[in-house]
N, C-alpha and C positions, 0 to 999 in steps of 0.2 A: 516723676519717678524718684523714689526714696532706697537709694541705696547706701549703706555704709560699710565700710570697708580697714578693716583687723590686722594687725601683724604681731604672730606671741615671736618670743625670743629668737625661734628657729625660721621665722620668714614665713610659716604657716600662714594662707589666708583663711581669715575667720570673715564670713560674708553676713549680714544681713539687709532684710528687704520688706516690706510691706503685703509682698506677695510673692506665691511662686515663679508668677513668670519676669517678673523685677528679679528676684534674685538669680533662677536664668541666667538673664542679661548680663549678673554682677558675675557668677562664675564664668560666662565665656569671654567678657570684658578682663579679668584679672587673672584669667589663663593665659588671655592672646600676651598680655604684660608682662606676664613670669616667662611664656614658653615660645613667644610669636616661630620663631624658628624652627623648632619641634610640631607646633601646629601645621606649618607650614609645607615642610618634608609628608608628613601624613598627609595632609591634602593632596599632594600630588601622588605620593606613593597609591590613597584609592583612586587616581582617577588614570593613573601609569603614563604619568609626565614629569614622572621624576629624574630621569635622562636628561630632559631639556636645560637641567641647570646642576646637575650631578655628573653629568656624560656617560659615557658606556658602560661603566662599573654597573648603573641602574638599568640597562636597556634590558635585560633577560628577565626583573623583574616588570619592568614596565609593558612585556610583551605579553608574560603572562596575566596581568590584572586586566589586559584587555582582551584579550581570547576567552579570560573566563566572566568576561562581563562585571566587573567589579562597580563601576560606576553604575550602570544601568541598573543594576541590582539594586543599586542602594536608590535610585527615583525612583523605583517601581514600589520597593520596600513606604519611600516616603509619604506617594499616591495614596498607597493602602493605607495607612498612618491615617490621613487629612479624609480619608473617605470613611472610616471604621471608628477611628479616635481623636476629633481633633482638638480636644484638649490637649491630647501631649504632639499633635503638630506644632500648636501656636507655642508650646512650651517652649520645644527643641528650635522654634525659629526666632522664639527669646536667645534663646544662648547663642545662636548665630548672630542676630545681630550684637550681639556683646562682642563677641568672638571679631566681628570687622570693626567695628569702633575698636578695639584692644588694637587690632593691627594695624590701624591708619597711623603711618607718620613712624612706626617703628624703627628703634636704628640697631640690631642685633646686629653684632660686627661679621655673624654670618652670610648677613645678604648684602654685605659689603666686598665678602671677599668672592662670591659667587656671581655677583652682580645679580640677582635674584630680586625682585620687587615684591611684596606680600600680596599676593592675589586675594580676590572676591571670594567668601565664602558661601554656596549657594542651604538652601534647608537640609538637604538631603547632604549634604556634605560630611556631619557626624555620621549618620550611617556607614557612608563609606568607609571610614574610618574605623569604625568599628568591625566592619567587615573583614579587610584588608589586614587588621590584625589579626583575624581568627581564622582568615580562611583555610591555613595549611596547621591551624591547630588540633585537628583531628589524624594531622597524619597520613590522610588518604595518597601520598606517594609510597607508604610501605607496600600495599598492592604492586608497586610495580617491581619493588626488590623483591616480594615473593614469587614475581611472573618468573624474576633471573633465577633464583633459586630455584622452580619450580625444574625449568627449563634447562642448567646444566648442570644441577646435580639429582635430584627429586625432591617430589611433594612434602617426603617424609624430612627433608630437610629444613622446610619452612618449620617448624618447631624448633630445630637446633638454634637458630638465630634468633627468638622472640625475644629474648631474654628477661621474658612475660614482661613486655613491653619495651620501648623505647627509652633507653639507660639516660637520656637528660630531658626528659619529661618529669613535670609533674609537682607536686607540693605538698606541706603540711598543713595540716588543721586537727585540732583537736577540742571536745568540747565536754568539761567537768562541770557535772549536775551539782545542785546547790547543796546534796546531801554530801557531796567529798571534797568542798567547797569550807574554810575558816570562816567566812560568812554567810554560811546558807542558801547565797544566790548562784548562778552557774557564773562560769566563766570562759570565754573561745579566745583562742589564739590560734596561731600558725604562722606561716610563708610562703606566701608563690612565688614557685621558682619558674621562671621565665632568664627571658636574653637580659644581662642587663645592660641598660644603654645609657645614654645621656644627650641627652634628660633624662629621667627615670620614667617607665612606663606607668608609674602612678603616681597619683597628684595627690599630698595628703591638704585635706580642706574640712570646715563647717560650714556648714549652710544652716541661717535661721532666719525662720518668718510666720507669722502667725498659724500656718499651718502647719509648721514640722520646724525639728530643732536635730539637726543630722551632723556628725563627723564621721569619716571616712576613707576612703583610697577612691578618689575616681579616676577613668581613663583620660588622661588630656586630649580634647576634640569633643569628647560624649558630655553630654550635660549628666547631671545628678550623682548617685554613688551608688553603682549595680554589684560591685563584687564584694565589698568589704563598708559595714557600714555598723553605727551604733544612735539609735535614736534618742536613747535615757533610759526607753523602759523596755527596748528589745533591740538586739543586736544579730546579724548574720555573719555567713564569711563562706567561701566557696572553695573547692578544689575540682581539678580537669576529671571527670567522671570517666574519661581513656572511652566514652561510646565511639564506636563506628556507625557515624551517619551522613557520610559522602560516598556514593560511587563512582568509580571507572568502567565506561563501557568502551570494547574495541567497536570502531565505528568502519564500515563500507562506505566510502564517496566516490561519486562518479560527477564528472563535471558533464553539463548539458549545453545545449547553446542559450540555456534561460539561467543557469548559473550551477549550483554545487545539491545534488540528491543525495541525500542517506539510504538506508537499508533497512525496512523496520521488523519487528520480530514475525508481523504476518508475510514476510514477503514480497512485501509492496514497498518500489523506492518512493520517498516522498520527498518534495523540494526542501531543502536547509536555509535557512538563512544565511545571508552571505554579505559582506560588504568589507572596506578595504579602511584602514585607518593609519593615519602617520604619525610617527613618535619623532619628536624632534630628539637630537643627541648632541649637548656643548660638543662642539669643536667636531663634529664630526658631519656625515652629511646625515638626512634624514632619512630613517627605515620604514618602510611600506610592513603593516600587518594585516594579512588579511584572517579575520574573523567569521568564526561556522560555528553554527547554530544548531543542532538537530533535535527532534522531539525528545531525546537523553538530557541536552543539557549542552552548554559551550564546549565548542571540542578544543581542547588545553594543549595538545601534540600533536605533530602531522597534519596530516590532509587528504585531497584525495589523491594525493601522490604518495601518500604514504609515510612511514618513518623511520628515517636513515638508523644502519646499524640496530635495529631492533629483534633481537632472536627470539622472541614469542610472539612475532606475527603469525605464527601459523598455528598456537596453540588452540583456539579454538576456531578452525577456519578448516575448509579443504574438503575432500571426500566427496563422492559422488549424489549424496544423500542432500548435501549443503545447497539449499538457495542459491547462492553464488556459484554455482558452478562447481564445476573437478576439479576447476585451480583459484587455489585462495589467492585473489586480488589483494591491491595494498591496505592499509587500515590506519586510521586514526582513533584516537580515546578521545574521550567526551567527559566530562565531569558534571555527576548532577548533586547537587547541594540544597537542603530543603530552604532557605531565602528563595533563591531561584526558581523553586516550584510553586511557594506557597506567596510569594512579595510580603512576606513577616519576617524581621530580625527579631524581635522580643521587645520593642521599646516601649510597648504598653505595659511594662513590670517595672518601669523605671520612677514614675510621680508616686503608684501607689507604696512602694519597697520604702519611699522616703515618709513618707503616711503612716507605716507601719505604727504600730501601737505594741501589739502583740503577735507572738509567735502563728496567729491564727491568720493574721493581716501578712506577716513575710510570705505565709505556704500559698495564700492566695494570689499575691502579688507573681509568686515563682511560677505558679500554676501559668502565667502568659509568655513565659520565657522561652526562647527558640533557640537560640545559636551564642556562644558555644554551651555543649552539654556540660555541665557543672553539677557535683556532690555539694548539696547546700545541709550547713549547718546554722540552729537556730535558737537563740533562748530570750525568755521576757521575764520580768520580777514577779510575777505571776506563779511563777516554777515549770510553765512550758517550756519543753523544747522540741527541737524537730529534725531531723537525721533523712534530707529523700534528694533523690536525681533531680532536677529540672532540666527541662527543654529539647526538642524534636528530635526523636528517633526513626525513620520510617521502618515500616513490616515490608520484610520480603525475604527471597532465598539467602538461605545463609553462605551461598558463595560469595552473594555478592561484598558478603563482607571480608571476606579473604583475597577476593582475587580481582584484577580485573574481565568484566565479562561480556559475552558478546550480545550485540544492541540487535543482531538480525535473529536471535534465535529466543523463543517465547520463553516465558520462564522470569525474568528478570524486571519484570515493573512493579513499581512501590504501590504498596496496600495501605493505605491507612499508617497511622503512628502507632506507635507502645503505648502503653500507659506507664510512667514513670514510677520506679519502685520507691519504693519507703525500707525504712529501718528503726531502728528504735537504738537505747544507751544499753551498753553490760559492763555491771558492775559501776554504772552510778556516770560512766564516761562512753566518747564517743572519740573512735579516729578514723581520721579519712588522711591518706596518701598515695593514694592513684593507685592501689590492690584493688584485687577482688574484693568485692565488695557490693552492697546494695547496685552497684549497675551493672557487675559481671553478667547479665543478661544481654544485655548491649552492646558488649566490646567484643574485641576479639583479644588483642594483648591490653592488659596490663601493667603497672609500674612492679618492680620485686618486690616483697613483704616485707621484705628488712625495715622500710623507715616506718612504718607502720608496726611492726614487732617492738622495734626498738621503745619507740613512743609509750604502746602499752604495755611494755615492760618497764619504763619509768615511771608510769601512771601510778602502778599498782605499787609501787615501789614505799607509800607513803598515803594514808588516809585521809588526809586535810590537802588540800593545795590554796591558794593563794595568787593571785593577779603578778606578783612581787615574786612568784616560784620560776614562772615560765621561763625566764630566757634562759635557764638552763636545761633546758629540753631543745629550745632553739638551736643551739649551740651544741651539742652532742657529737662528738667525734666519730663514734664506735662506728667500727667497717665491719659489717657479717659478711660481708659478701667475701671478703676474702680468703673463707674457707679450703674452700675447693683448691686454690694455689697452694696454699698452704700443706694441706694434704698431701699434693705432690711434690710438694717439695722435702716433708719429711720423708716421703718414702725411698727419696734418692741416697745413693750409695758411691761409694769410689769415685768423689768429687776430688776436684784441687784443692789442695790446703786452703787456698784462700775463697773456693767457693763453701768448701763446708763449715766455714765462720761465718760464712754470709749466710748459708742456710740457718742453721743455729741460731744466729742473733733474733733471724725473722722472727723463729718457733716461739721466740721467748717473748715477741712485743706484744704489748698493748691490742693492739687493733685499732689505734686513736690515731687520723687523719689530722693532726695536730699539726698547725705552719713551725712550731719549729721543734718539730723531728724527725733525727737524720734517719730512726729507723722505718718513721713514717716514706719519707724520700725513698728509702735501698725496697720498698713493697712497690711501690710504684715504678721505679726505674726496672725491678724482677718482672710485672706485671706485663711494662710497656713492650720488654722484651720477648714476652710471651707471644703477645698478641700478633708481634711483628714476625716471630718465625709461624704462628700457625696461618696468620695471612699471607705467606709465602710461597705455603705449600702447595706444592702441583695439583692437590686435588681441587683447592679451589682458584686456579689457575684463567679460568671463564671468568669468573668473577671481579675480577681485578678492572676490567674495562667495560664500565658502565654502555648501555646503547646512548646515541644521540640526542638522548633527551634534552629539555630546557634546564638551564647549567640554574636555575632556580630548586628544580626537583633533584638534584646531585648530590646534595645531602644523603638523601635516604639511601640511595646508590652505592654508596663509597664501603668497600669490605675493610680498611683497615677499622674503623669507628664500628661496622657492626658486629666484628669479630670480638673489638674492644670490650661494648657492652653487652654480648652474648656469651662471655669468658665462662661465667660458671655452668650453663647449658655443655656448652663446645669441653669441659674441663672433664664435666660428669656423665656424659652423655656412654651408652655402654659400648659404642663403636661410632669411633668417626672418620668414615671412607678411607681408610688406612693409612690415617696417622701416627705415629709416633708419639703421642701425646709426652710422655715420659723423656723420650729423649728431647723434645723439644722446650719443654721447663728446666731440664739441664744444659741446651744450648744457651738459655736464656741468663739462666744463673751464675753459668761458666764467664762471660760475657760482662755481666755485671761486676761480677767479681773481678775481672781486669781493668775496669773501668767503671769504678761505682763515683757515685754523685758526690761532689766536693762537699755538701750542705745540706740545707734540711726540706724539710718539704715545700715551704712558703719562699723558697728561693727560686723554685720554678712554677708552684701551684699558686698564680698570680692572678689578681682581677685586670680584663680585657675586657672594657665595658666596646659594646658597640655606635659607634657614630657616625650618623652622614655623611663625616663632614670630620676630619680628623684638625686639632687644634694645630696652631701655629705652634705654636710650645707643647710639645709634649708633657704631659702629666708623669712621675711615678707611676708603678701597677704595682697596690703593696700585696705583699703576701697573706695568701687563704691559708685556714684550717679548713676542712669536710672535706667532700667528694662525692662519685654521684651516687652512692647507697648510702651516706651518713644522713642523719635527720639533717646537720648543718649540707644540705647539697649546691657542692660547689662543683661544676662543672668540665673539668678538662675534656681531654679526647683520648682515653686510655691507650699510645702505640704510637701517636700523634703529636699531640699536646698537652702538657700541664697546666698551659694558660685556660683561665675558666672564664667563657663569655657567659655562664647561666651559673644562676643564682638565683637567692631569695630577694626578689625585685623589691620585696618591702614585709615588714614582723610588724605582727601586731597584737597587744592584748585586749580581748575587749573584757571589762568588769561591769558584772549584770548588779553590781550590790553602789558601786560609787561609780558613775563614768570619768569621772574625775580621777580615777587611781587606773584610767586606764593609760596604755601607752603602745606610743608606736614608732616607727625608723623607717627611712630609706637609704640606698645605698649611697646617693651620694647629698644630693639640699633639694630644697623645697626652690626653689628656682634655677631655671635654665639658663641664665644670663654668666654668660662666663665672666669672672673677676667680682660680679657680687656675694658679700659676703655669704650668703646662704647657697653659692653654688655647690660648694662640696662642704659645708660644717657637718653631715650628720655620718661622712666617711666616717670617722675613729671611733665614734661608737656602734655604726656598722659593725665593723671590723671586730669591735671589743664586747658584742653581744648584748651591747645597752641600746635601751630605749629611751626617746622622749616623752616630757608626760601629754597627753591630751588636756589640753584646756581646755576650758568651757565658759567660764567663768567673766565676761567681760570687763571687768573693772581690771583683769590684770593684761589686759592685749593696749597695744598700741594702735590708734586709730591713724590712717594712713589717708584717708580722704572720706566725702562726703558728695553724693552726686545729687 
């Protein structure tokens, strides 16, 4: 085996190999080296034995990866792989064994402090992985804060809260055709905004071998480079398409003396799967989960005993007409996910994506792609490009994408897929930011228009662009969203002296999410205050105290955060169940005004990366510019928090004219290893909206070894 192995200045591996599945090998080999720890947390997290050496903090996660089958998912997924494509079997178990060679003998001072050993990676193990990342990226718990909504206030109020879409979802991308282009070839850039953690969720890399010459963002655990990649003569990049392609079904179970039966929508109970599994917990004793199965999908809540505290058990249940009888029995949800139905993640889009050549070679490659649903952007030196949805939608009733719905009553089984839309360039460019857009046939919410306006309002801004333009698009302050506040706040009258200087000053600002401005700060702290008297109010009083769900699904639950990001809805809306809206922008203002923020915005709007595993030494959390309607989307919790755990996980430009003038950042280094140098060098120009350049060029990398 002929692998060699690159270091440019920033700790970047630059891989080459003889062969595909050789270099495989060398990226899951010099992942396991940069990340062993990170790899290692993901391993357990898809197989939810992450409790066993994290303790209870992970047990709610670990309950749910096994109720919803996460592991099993991913060998069935694998199976199909080895029986349909085993080329990219034998690929992906290249990179596994690289991945256990990397780990053997590792001394990450995390499995030091955990007492943690790096376990055996099996084939199917990247799957999981993959999975376990994406499983709640669709979202599919908002269904159940619209059951709450449905239920104690009305239907008509699931629109108040959308705030067409989930306010820290989502990402940039934008892609200039060659004609508005200083060198005639196109050019993509952007940032996904995800959780940012540490390690970073993307690994920047090259991979070369006589079959392909690729730089990229790949997932640490996944072999190749599926989200963000540049080949020389064609480059991609993706954004979350916001599809609805998971459902919730309320499920009927009856226990038997042979085990646990479901309800089906003919009427007829059929036997469920059933069996019992134990999650070990550090320091704790061990927790029994027992696991159900129905022809829906793994059931994710309750059982056939039901589920505590749940006040939409009875929305669709009951009645004399119902199956079930006069009186609605207990219920459980069930989650069905098209992996689950189909044993396909997408991994056959992953050898040929690296193959690509031309923008003809990406759409086909994308054409195999399953989960998650991604707005793929595309261009080759050719002058193609390509603007379309990829990956599984299924057909069915349009409740089922709103709400959750019931498994005994007909009506609710999947038909067949969508066929993925397409879009084209206007005016010579293309944005994608989680709007409406080419997949609004598939979703139900949304990201706001704003970063997406903003963007195409910068585009146009200027006729030529340039590789070397971008990060000031990146980096873009501007808050529309805060209109709506703003409005109400000028229209207030007969304030305190010292609120009506606080009004004033607003009227007068920017609108720029800037880390150090204090008038930035005084919109946020008005804002937070908003949020916090309208989630207060007695009318949405029910609200406040989510049912007994999995403290995993809680998120989507919690009314201060969706009030948060449903402000301009809840602001503009022409009545809302007899609020005060008006006086409660002036309790807000009144308030701040007594107590306004010492300093500026980057004093509380902080990065809070997320870790498994918090360090012995605490780091700094330096101060952010954006927020979460600025192109720069930096995440807080509007009411909540200033601290921002989501962000742009990594920027990147690609240039279709030189790859070598292309460039790209993470938020924090190109290695996992805490105290080496590349652990955090690529912070301050995070922070400072510079990039790295993309190398390519071998004579200027450092060679690190030779296998």
């Amino acid at each position: 085996m002929a692998i060699e192995i690159y270091r440019d200045a920033w700790g970047i591996p630059h891989l080459r190999a003889g062969s595909a599945a050789e270099l495989a090998h060398a990226q899951g080999l010099v992942t396991a080296r940069d990340r062993a720890w990170q790899l290692e947390v993901e391993r357990h997290r898809a197989q939810g034995t992450s409790a066993s050496f994290l303790g209870g903090s992970a047990l709610d996660w670990d309950r749910f990866a096994r109720r919803a089958r996460a592991d099993d998912t991913a060998r069935r997924c694998f199976a199909d792989l080895e029986r349909h494509d085993p080329g990219t079997a034998r690929w992906v178990r290249a990179y596994v064994d690289g991945v256990n060679e990397g780990l053997a003998g590792s001394t990450a001072p995390e499995f030091a402090r955990t007492g943690l050993t790096p376990g055996r990676w099996e084939p199917w193990t990247p799957l999981g992985v993959w999975l376990a990342t994406h499983i709640l990226f669709a979202g599919f718990p908002a269904k159940l804060w619209r059951e709450q909504v449905a239920a104690h206030l009305d239907a008509a109020a699931i629109g108040l809260f959308a705030t067409d879409g989930p306010g820290t979802s989502g990402s940039n991308g934008w892609l200039v055709g060659g004609e508005r282009t200083v060198t005639g070839q196109a050019v993509i850039a952007g940032d996904p905004h995800r959780w940012i953690e540490e390690p970073g969720v993307y690994q920047q890399i090259h991979l070369s071998c006589p079959a392909f010459d690729v730089v990229g963002l790949a997932v640490p655990g996944v072999p190749g480079i599926a989200h963000f990649g540049h080949t020389g003569t064609v480059a991609w990049a993706i954004t979350n398409a916001m599809a609805d392609y998971q459902d919730l079904y309320r499920e009927r179970l009856r226990r038997t003396g042979a085990g646990v039966e479901a309800l089906g929508p003919d009427g007829v109970w059929r036997r469920a799967s059933r069996h019992t599994e134990t999650v070990e917990v550090a320091g704790e004793d061990p927790v029994e989960v027992e696991v159900i199965e129905t022809g829906r999908g793994p059931v994710i809540i309750g059982g056939p005993e039901g589920i505590d505290g749940d006040p939409a058990d009875l929305a669709y249940g009951g009645g004399p007409a119902d199956p079930a009888g006069p009186v609605a029995p207990p219920v459980a949800i069930s989650l069905r996910y098209p992996p689950r139905v189909t044993g396909d993640l997408g991994f056959s889009a992953l050898l040929p994506l690296l193959r690509a050549r031309r923008v003809a070679d990406v759409d086909r490659a994308f054409g195999r792609w399953a989960e998650p649903v991604n707005v793929v952007q595309a261009a080759d030196t050719e002058g193609g490009v390509l603007h379309r949805v990829a990956g599984r939608v299924p057909r069915r009733a349009e409740v089922n994408s709103l709400r959750v719905v019931p498994a005994w009553k007909p009506g609710h089984e999947w038909h067949g897929w969508h066929v993925p839309p397409r879009a084209g360039l206007t005016d010579g460019v293309a944005v994608m930011a989680n709007q409406r857009g080419p997949a609004e046939p598939l979703g139900v919410e949304f990201a706001p228009p704003h970063r997406a306006d903003r963007i195409a309002a910068l585009l146009a801004d200027k006729e030529r662009w340039s590789a070397a333009d971008m990060p000031a698009l990146h980096t873009d302050t501007h808050l529309a969203s805060a209109s709506p506040l703003l409005e109400h706040l000028d229209a207030l009258d007969d304030l305190s002296p010292g609120a009506a200087v606080l009004r004033d000053r607003l009227l007068g600002w920017d609108r720029r999410m800037d880390a150090g401005s204090a008038d930035a700060a005084l919109y946020a702290a008005v804002r937070g205050a908003v949020v916090r008297q309208l989630a207060a109010h007695p009318a949405f009083a029910a609200l406040t105290t989510p049912p007994a769900y999995p403290e995993v699904l809680q998120p989507w639950l919690a009314l201060v955060p969706r009030v948060g990001f449903a402000l301009e809805h809840l602001l503009r809306a022409d009545e809302l169940y007899g609020i005060d809206r008006p006086a409660a922008v002036r309790a807000a203002v009144e308030e701040v005004a007594l107590r306004p923020p010492a300093g500026v915005w980057g004093d509380t709007h902080r990065l809070a990366p997320w870790r498994a595993l918090e360090p012995e030494q605490p780091d700094d959390e330096p101060g952010l510019s954006g927020d979460h309607d600025c192109v720069l989307c930096t995440s807080g919790v509007p009411g909540l928090t200033d601290r921002a755990a989501r962000g742009p996980a990594a920027r990147y430009v690609w240039d279709l004219a030189r790859r070598e003038d292309s460039r790209w950042v993470v938020p924090l280094g190109a290695s996992g290893v805490p105290g080496s140098p590349h652990h955090r060098d690529q912070l301050p120009l995070w922070l400072a909206g510079d990039l790295v350049p993309v190398v390519t060029d071998w004579t200027r990398l450092k060679k690190e070894t030779h296998v």
